[in-house]
N, C-alpha and C positions, 0 to 999 in steps of 0.2 A: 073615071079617067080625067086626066088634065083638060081645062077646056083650052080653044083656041088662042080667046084672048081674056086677059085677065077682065075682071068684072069685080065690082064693091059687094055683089051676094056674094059670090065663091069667096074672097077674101074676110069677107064678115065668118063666114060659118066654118070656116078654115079654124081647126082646133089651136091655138097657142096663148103662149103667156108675156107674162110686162114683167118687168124688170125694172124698168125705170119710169116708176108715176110717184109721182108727190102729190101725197093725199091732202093737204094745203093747197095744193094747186088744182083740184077739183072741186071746190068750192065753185057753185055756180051762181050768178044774179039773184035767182028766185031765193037757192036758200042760205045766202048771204044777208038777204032783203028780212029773209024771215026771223035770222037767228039776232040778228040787229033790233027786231020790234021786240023779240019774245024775250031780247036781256037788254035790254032799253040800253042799246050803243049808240050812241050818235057818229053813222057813219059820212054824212055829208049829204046821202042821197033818199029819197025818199019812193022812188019806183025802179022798177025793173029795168026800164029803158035807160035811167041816170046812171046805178048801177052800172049796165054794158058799157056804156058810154065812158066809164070811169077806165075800164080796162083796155086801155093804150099805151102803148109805148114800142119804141125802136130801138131799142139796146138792153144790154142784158142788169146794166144799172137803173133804169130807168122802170123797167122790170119789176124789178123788190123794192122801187120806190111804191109800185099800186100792192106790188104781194104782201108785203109784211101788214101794212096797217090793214088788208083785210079780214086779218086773222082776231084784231078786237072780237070779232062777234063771237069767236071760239070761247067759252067761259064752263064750260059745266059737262061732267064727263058724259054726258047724253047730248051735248051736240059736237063733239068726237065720235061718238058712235054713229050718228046720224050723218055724219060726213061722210064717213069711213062706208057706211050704206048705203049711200047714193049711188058712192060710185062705184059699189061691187054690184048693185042692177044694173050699170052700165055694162060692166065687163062682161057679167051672163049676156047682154043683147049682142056682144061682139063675140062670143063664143070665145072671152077670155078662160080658161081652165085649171091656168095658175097664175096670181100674181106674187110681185114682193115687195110689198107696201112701202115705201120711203116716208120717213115724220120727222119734223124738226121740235125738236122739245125744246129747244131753249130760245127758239120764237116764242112758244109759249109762258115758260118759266119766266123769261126776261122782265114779262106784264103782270105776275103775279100769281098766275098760275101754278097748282103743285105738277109736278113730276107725274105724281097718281093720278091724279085727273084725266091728262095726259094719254098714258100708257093704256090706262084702265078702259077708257073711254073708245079707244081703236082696239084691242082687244076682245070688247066685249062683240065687236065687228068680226072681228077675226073666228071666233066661237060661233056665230051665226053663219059664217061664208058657206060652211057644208052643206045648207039647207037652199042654199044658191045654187048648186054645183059648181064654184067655183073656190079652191083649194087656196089658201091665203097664209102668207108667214110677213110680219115685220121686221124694217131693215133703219135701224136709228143713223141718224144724221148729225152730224157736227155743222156748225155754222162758220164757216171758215172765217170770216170775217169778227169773227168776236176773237178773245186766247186763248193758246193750248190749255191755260187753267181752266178756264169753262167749260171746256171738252174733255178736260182729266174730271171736272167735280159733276157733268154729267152722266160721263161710262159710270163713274160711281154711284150714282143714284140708279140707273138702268142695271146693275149687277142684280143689285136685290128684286129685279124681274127680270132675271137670266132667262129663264122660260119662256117669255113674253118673246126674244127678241133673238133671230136668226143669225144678224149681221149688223155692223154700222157701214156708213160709209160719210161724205164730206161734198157738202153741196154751196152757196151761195157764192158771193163775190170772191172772185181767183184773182184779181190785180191783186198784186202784192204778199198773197197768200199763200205760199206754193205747199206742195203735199209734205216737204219737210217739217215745218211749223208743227205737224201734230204726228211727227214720228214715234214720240213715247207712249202720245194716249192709244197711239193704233196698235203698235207693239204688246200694251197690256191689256188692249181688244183680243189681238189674236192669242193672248196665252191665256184667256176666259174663255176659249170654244169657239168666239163670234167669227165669221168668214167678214171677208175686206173689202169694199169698194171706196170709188174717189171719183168727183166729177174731174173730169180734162176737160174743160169747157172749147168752145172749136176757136180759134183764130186768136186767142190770147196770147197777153207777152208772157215769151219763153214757152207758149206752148207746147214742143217736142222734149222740152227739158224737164219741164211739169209731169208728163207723161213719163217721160224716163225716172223722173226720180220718184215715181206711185208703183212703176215695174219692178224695177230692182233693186230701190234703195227702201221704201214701202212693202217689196212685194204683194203687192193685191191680190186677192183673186178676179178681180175684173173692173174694168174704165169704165167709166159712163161718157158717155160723149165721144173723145178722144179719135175724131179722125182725124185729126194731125197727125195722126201717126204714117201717115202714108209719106212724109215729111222723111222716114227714114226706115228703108226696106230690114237694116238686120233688128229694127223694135217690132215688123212689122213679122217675121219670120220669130221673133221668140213668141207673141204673143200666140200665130199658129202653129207655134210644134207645142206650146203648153196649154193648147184647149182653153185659154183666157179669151171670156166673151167682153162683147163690146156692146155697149148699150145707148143706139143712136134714135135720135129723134130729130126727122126730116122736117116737121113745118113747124116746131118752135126755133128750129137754125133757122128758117126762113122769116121767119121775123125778126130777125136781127141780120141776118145777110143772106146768105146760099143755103140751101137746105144740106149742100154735101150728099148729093145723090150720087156725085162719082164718086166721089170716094169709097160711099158706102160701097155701090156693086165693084171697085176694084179691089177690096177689103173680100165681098162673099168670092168672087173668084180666084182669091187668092187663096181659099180655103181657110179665112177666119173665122169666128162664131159671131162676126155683124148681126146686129138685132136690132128691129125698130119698134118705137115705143112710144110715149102720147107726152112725155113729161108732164103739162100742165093743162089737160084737157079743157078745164072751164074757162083757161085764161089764151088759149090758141083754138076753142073750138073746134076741136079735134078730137078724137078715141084712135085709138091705137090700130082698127081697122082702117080710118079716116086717112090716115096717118100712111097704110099698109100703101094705100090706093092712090094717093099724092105723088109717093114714091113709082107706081106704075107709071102713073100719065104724064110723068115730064122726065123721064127716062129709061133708056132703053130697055126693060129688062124680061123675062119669059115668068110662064106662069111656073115653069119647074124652079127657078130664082124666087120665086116669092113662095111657094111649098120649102124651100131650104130655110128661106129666113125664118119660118114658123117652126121648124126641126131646129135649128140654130137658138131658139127662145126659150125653149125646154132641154139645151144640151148644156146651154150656159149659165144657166139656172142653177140653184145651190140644194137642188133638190137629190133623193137619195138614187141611185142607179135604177130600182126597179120601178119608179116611182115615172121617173124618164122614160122607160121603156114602154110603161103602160100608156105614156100620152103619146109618142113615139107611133104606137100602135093603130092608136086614133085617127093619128092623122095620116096613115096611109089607107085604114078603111073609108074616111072622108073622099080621099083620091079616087079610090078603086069604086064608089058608087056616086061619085057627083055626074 
């Protein structure tokens, strides 16, 4: 049965999935520190503690000023893997069940790196997740901040591991960059099979128009971020009569402003598919549980409201009908004997 008040076990062992984690952005200190000795990067720091110390900052530019350069130590498709399995032992400890891995490949490519390396290297992660219990598919990223060409000569390179790859979607710097810019590569995404996302990063300029033109000028099948949308009630009414999930993360909004706790719960009472998520665990020390629990304790909400957002995480998921249903399943036996 529901307990009385929420608690971090119930929410920890509470069956659901992530949606929106960037596997870059679970790079932690330690094996940051390590992947830096073992392909001799010189990353500035020389302990664990200099490391943390490095990952600061209060805005979301200021942000991919520590994210991108920490990516140097990435070099060799064995510490993509070793990334990529880090932080799927996290997810088994949150009793995550399905994730959908987000990667920037041309963070990578940009420094030298191949494509394969890449691909290959979170993949071979991917083929291991079963043995985890935790069910995993990749979701490739554009770099909005770079050109539509670089994001048209990457889907091309990512075609020839069609297989490899679920979805794309479009993450870094939105000033100046809106979902339009990469209408054609996304267009000739979605006639490859791939399914659509877009970050709507929160409180940017033209935010509700960013959002409108990823809904219906993009069509997606789902926003990352995007609670601007509450900015305007009929985007707010397409997104819930068309089952379009939304993929929020409460304490990396909070380190750049408001975490957007009302929004979110006036988004799940609205009957949307709101979902919360870790975005960048190593760099907001956070998991996706961490994350569930934040969300508790500095807003109002019932423990039947956070069972929905865990139901809401596997409906809006790009996973196959019955596949939802079996997790679906879970987390009402989870209910019925907590």
């Amino acid at each position: 049965m529901l307990p009385t008040t929420l608690t971090h076990d119930f929410i920890k062992g509470l069956p659901k999935a992530e949606l929106h984690l960037h596997l870059e952005g679970t790079l932690e200190p330690e094996l940051k520190l390590a992947l830096a000795e073992r392909n001799r990067v010189d990353i500035g720091q020389t302990t664990i503690e200099e490391v943390k110390r490095s990952y600061q900052f209060d805005s979301l530019s200021s942000f991919l000023q520590v994210y991108y350069p920490a990516m140097n130590v990435l070099q060799r498709e064995e510490d993509f893997y070793q990334l990529a399995m880090a932080y799927l032992h996290k997810a088994r400890e949150h009793n995550i069940r399905y994730v959908e891995l987000f990667f920037d490949p041309q963070a990578h490519t940009s420094r030298g790196v191949a494509f394969e390396t890449v691909i290959n290297g979170y993949h071979w992660a991917v083929r291991e997740s079963g043995a985890l219990g935790v069910e995993t598919a990749l979701v490739m990223c554009f770099l909005r901040d770079m050109s539509a060409q670089s994001a048209a000569d990457t889907l091309e390179q990512a075609l020839a591991h069609r297989d490899k790859i679920l979805g794309v979607g479009l993450d870094s710097d939105e000033n100046g960059n809106p979902p339009g810019k990469f209408r054609e590569v996304f267009h000739k995404a979605r006639q490859a099979g791939l399914h659509l996302t877009m970050h709507c990063d929160i409180d940017q300029h033209n935010s509700i128009g960013n959002i409108r033109q990823a809904l219906l000028d993009i069509q997606v099948d789902r926003l990352d971020h995007g609670t601007n949308i509450v900015e305007d009630p009929e985007l707010v009414a397409y997104v819930r009569d068309r089952g379009i999930g939304l993929t929020c993360c409460p304490v990396s909004n909070g380190f750049v402003g408001d975490m957007k706790g009302n929004e979110i719960l006036q988004l799940l009472r609205a009957g949307v598919k709101v979902t919360v998520n870790s975005d960048d665990p190593a760099y907001f020390q956070s998991y996706v549980s961490d994350d569930m629990f934040a969300l508790a304790q500095n807003y109002p909400m019932t423990p039947a409201e956070m069972v929905q957002l865990a139901r809401n995480s596997f409906d809006a998921s790009w996973l196959s009908d019955d596949r939802k249903a079996a997790y679906q399943q879970e987390i009402t036996d989870y209910v019925a004997g907590y």
